[in-house]
C-alpha positions in Angstrom: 127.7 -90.8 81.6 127.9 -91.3 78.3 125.1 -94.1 76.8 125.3 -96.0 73.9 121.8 -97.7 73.1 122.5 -100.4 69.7 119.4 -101.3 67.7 121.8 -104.2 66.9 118.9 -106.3 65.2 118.3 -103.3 62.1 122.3 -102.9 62.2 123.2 -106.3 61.5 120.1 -107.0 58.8 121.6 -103.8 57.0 125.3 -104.7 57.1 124.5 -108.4 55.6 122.6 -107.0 52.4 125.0 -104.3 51.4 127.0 -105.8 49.6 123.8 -108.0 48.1 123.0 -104.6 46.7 119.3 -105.1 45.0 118.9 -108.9 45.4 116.9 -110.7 47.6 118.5 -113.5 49.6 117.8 -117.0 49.0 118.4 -119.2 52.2 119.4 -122.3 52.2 122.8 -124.4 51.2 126.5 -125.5 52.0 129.1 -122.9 51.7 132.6 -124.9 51.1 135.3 -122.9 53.3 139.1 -123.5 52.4 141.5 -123.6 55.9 145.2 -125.0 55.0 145.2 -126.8 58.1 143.3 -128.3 61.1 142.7 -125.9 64.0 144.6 -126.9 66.9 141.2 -127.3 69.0 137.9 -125.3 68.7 138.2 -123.7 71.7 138.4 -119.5 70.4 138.8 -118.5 74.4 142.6 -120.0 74.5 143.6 -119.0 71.7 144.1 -116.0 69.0 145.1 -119.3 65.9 143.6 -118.0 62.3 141.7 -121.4 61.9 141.0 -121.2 65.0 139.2 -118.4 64.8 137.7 -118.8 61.8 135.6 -121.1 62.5 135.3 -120.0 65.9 133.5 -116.5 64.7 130.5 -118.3 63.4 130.2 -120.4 66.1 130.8 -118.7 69.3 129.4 -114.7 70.5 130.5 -112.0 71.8 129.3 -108.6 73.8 130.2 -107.0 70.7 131.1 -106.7 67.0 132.9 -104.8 64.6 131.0 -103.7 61.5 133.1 -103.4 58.1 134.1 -99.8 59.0 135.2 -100.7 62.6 132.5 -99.4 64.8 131.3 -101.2 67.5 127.6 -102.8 67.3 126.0 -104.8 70.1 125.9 -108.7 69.9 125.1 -110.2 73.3 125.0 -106.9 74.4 121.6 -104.4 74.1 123.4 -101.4 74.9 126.3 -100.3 77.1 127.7 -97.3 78.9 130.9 -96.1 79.6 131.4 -94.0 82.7 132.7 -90.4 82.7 136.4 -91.7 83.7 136.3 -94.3 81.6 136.4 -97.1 84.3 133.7 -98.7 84.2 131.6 -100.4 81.5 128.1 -101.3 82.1 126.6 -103.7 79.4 123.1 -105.5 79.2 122.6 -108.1 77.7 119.9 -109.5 75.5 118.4 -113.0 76.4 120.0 -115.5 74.4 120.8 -119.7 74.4 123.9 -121.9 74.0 123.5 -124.4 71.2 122.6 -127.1 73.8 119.6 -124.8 75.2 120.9 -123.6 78.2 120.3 -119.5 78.9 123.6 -117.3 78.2 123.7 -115.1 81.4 126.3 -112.6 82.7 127.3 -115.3 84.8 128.9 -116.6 81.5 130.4 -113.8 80.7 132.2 -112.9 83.9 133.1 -117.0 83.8 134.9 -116.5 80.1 136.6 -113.6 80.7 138.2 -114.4 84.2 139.0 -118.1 83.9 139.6 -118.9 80.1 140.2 -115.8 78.7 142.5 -113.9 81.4 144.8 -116.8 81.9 145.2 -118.1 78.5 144.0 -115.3 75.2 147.2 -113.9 73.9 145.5 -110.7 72.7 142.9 -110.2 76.3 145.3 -111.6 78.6 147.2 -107.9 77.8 144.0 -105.8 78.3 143.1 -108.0 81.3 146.2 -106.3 83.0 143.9 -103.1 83.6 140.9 -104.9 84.8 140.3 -104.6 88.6 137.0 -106.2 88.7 134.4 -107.9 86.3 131.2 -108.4 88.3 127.5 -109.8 87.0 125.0 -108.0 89.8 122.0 -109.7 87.9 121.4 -112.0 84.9 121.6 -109.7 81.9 123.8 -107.0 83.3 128.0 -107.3 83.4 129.7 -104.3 85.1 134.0 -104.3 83.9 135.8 -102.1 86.4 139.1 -100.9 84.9 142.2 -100.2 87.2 143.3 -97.4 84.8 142.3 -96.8 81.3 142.6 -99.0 78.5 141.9 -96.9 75.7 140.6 -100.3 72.9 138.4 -102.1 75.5 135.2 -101.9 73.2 137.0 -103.1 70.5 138.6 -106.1 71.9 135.0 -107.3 73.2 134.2 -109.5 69.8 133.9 -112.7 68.9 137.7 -113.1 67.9 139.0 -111.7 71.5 136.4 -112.4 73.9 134.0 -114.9 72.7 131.6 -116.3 76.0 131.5 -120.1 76.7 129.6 -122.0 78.5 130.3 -122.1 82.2 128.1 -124.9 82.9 130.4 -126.9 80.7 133.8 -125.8 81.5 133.5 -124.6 85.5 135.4 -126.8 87.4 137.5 -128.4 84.4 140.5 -127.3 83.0 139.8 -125.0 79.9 142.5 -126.4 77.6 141.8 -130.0 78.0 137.6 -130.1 78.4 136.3 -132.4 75.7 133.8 -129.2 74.5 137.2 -128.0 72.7 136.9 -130.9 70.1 133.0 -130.9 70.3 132.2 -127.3 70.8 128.9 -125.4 72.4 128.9 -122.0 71.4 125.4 -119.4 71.0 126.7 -117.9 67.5 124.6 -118.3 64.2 126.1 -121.8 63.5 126.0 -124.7 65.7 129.2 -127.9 65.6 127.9 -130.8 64.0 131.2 -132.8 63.4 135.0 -132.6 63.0 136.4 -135.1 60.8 140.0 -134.3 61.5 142.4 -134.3 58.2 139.3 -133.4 56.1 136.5 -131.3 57.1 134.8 -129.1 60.0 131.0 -128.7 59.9 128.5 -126.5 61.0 124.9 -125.8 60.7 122.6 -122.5 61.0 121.4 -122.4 64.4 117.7 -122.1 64.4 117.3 -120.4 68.0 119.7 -118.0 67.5 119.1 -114.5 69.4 119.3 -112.5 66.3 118.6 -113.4 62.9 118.8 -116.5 61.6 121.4 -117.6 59.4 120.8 -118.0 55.9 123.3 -120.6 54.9 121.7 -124.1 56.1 125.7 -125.4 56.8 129.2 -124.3 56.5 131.9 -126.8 55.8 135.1 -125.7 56.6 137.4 -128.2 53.9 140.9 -128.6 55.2 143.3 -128.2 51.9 147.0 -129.0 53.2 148.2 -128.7 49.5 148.3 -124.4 48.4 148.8 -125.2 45.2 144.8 -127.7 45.1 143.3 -124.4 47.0 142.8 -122.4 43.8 141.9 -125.3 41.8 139.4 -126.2 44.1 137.4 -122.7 43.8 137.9 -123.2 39.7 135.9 -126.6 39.7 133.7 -125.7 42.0 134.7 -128.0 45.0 135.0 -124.8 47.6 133.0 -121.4 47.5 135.8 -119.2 49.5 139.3 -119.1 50.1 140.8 -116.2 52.2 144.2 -114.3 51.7 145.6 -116.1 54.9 145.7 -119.6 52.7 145.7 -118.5 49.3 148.7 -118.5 47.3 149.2 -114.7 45.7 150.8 -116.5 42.3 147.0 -117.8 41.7 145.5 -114.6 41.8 145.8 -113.2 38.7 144.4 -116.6 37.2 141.6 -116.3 39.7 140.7 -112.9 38.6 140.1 -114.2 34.8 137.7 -116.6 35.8 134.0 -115.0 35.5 133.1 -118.1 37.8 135.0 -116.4 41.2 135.3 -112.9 42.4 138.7 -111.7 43.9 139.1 -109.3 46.4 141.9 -107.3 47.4 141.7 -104.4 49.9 143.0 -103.3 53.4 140.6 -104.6 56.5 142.5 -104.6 59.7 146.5 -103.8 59.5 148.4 -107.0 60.0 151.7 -107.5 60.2 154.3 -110.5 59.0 157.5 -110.6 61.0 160.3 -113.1 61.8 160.4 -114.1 65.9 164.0 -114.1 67.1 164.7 -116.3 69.8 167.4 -114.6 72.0 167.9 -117.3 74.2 170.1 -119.0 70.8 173.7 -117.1 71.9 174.4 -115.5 68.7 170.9 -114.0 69.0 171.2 -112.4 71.7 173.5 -109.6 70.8 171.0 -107.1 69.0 174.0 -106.1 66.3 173.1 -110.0 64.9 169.6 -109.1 64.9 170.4 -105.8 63.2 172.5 -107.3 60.7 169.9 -109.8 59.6 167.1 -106.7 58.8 170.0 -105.7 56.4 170.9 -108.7 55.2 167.1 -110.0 54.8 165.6 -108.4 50.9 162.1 -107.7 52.1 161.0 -105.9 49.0 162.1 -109.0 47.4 160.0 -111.3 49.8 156.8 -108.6 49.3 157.2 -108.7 45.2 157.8 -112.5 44.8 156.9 -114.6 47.9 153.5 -112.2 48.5 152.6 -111.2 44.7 153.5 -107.5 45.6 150.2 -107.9 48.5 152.0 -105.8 50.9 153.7 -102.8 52.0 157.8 -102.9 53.0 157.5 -102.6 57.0 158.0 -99.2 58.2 159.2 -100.1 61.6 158.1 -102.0 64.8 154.1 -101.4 64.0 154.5 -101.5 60.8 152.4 -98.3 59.2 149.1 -99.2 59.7 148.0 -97.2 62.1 149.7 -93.8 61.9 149.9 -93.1 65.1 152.3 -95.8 66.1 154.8 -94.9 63.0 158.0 -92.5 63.6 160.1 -91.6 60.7 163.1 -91.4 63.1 162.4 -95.5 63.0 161.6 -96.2 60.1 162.9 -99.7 59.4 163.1 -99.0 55.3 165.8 -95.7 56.2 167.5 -97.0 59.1 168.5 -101.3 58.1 168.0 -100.7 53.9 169.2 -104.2 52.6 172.6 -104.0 52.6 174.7 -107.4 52.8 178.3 -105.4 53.4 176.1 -103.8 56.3 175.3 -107.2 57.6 178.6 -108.7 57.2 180.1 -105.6 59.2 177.8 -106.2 61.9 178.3 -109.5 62.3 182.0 -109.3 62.1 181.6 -106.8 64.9 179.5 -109.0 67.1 182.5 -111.6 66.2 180.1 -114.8 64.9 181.0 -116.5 61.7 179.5 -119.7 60.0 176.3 -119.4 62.1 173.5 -121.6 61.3 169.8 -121.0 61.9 167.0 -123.5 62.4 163.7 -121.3 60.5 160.6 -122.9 61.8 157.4 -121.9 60.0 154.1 -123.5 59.1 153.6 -125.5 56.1 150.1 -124.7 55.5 151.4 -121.2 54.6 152.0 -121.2 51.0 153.7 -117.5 51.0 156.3 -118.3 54.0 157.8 -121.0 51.8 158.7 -118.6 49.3 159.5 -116.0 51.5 161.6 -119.0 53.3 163.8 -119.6 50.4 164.6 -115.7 50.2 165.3 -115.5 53.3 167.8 -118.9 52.7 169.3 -117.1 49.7 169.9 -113.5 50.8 171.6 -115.3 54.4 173.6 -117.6 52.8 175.5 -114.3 51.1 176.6 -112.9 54.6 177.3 -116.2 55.9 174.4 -117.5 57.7 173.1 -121.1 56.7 169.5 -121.2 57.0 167.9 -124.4 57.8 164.0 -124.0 56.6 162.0 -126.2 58.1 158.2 -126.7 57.3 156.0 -128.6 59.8 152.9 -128.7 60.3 150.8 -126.2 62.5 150.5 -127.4 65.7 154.0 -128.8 65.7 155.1 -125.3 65.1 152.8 -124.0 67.5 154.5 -126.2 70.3 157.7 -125.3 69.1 157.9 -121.6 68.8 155.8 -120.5 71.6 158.0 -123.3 73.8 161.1 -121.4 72.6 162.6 -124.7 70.2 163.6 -122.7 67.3 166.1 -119.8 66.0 164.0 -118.2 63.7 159.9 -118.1 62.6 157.9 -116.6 60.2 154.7 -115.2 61.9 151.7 -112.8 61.4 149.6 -111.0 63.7 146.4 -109.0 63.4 146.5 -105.6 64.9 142.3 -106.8 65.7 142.3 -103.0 64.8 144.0 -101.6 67.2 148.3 -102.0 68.1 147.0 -102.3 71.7 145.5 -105.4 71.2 147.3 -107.2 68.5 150.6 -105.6 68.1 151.7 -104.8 71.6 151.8 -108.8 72.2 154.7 -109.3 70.4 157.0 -107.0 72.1 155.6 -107.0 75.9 157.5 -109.3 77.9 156.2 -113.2 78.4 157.1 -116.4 79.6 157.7 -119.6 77.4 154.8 -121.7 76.9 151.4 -118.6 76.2 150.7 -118.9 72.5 150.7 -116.2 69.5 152.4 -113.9 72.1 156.2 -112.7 72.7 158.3 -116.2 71.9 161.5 -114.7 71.7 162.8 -114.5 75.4 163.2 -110.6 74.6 162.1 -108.4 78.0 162.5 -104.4 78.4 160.8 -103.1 81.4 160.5 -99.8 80.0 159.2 -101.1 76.9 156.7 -102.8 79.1 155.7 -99.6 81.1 155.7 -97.7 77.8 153.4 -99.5 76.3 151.3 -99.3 79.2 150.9 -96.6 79.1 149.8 -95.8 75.2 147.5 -98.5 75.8 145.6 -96.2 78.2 145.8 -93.3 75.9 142.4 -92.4 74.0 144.2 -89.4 72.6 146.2 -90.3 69.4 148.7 -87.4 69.2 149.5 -88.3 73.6 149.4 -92.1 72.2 151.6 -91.1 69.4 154.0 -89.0 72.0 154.8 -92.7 74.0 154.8 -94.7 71.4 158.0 -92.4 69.4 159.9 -93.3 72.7 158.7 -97.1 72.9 159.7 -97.5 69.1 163.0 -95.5 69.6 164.6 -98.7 71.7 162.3 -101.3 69.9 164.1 -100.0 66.4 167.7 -100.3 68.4 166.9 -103.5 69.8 165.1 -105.1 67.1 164.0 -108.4 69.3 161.3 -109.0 66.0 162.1 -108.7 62.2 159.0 -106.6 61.0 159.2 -108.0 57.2 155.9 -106.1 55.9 152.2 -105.1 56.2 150.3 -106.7 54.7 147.5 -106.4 52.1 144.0 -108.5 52.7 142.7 -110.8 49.6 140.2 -113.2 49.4 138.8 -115.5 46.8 135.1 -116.9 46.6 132.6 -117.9 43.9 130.6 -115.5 41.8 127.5 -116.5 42.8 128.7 -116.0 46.5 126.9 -113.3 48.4 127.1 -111.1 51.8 130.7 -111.2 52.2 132.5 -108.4 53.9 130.2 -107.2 56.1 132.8 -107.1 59.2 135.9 -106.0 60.1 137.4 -109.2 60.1 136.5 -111.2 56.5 135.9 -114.4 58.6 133.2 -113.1 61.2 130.0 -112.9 60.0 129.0 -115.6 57.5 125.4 -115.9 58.7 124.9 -113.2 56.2 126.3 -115.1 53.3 123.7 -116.7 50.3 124.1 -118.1 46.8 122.4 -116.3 44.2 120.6 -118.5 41.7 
């Protein structure tokens, strides 16, 4: 049995002041958070949505969380074991209250994960495939009983994949209509105060919180539809942080002049930006069509101008952020180079001319626009009209993952591992479970393949499976892997206690303006 015992209080006091270096904290104030649109809901249990889950991490728990370096800390959870087989995880909890007073118990836990999560999470729904039991014997201890190993499992426990609600609120209801997901009841460090849709979502520290308090008094998440105000609210000092995910890369170098706001550019998690293809649109279903649009597509182009060079050229189905899950037999840079003549051969060969795509992204997303009217440009030499059309994020939501488009600009976070965020968009799925596979595309033996790796704790066995899993993915190309990308974010000088987890977004109870 091997027993991991979390002083999480010492762990998390730490992590928030080490990036405050010598300063001492000052509590108190409104931190002004820029999202480019409004969340969908604010219901993180349903889904894996960025604004979703950013305001989500500061308002909901977890068992676990990731510090900055990726390790696994206790949240809910005072310590944990994992049996010799690893099979079966034994966590206990610490006590703890929802924002509207009622005790969090394993009874809440086991509730989350079995009826919200399971049915509904893109990224747990996956892992949930190797779960044969998830059982609460007592009030502060939850016992998850795998079927066969799944080798992330203590990394997909946080706040962004398995945040716990409230089963006295939800049981009996159905998860993705209760009222709680527009006025939300979550234990984190911030409890909801009010939505104001259009404008603004606001928090405020929760005083009862089970570990320590926040120092922030509020967080007000601003909603800033326009990318081009985003900057130029930071500069006149209408918002105190703006993350990569909304901020437009042309603005950067303009940001990083002004002594009034720090920019930050670095590599958290590997994410990845890719192009869904639905197959069910005829000429899409012949992978020589998909082939030829990786070589008629210029993604250095779209990586130098559309994302200010903030990103590496994708090196195949994963992407090459985890090196593990990267062959050079499939490397996407060697085997579909841009290469218009390519493109118009393969097209030829799969017999469609004057084809016409609709490209469905969302408007809030400042860098798909530009990367949009490459994409228009390089197409339109091989013969392919490409009809961009913006719209806003939940329209695009409905679309996609409901299968009404051609084409979409996406991206994914790995969540630091490919099992849990990468192997979504290539393991088969029906029409209808958001930020999952929307392209129609199934391969058994893709299915069984990845599996498999995702059972592996071994890299070099992982690496072994995943060689053969990529070797068809790179033949049938169901998804156009445009880059990885690289993480910035944006936030006033005087801004402290940022970056102390894996994700940028989690962990803003540590955050304080110096005076």
């Amino acid at each position: 049995m091997r027993s991991f015992v979390i002083v999480a209080l010492i762990a998390l006091f730490f992590a928030g002041m080490a990036s405050a270096q010598a300063e001492t904290p000052t509590p108190g104030g409104s931190a002004i958070v820029i999202l480019g649109s409004d969340p969908e809901h604010l219901n993180a249990a349903i889904s894996t949505g960025y604004p979703i889950g950013a305001v989500g991490a500061n308002l909901y728990s977890a068992l676990l969380y990731l510090d900055a370096d990726g390790a696994p800390h206790g949240e809910l959870a005072e310590s944990w074991t994992v049996s010799d087989d690893d099979l079966v995880y034994t966590f206990t909890l610490r006590p703890a209250n929802f924002h509207d007073g009622e005790p969090l118990t394993s009874a809440d836990v086991v509730y989350s994960m079995e009826e919200v999560l399971a049915p509904n999470h893109g990224r747990f729904l996956n892992a949930y495939r190797a779960v044969e039991s998830i059982e609460a014997p007592d009030d502060a201890t939850v016992v998850i009983t795998l079927s066969e190993p799944y080798a992330p499992l203590i990394s997909l426990l946080t706040v962004f994949d398995a945040p716990i609600l409230p089963r006295h609120v939800f049981e009996g209801s159905d998860p993705l209509t209760n009222p709680a997901n527009q006025q939300p009841i979550g234990s984190g460090p911030f409890r909801f105060v009010e939505w104001v849709r259009g404008e603004r979502v606001v928090l405020e520290r929760f005083d009862d919180y089970f570990l320590e308090n926040a120092l922030l008094d509020r967080l007000i998440y601003r909603i800033v539809p326009q990318d081009v105000a985003r900057g130029v609210a930071l500069e006149v000092g209408e918002a105190d942080l703006v993350w990569g995910f909304y901020m437009p890369t042309a603005d950067l170098d303009r940001l990083d002049a002004n002594p009034d706001v720090d920019v930050w550019r670095g590599l958290t998690i590997p994410s990845l930006y890719f192009v869904f293809v639905n197959t069910d649109t005829p000429a899409l279903s012949d992978a020589r069509v998909r082939q030829a649009l990786m070589h008629a597509i210029d993604r250095e182009q779209i990586v130098e101008q559309a994302q200010g060079g903030l990103g590496e050229v994708a090196a195949g189905p994963f992407g090459a952020g985890f090196g593990y899950a990267y062959d050079e037999a499939t490397d996407y840079r060697t085997l579909y180079p841009y290469d218009p003549e390519r493109a118009r051969e393969l097209l030829a060969d799969a017999g469609v001319g004057d084809l016409s795509l609709d490209f469905v992204y969302d408007s809030a997303r400042g860098a798909f626009a530009a990367a949009a009217e490459i994409m228009r440009d390089n197409l339109r030499q091989v013969g392919i009209t490409l009809n961009v059309e913006p719209v806003e994020r939940s329209v695009m939501v409905e679309r996609v993952y409901g299968r009404q488009y051609d084409l979409s600009m996406q991206s994914f976070t790995s969540s630091g591992d490919p099992a849990i965020g990468y192997h979504r968009i290539y393991l088969t799925a029906e029409p209808g479970t958001n930020f999952v596979n929307a392209t129609g595309y199934g391969n058994p033996e893709v299915d069984a393949l990845l599996a498999e790796a995702a059972g592996l704790a071994d890299q070099a066995a992982r690496a072994e499976v995943y060689a053969r899993a990529l070797e068809i993915l790179a033949l049938d190309v169901p998804t156009l892997v445009m880059f990885d990308e690289l993480s910035t974010q944006a936030s006033a000088a005087n801004l402290r206690g940022l970056l102390t987890r894996l994700d940028q977004r989690d962990g803003l109870e540590f955050a304080w303006f110096a005076q």
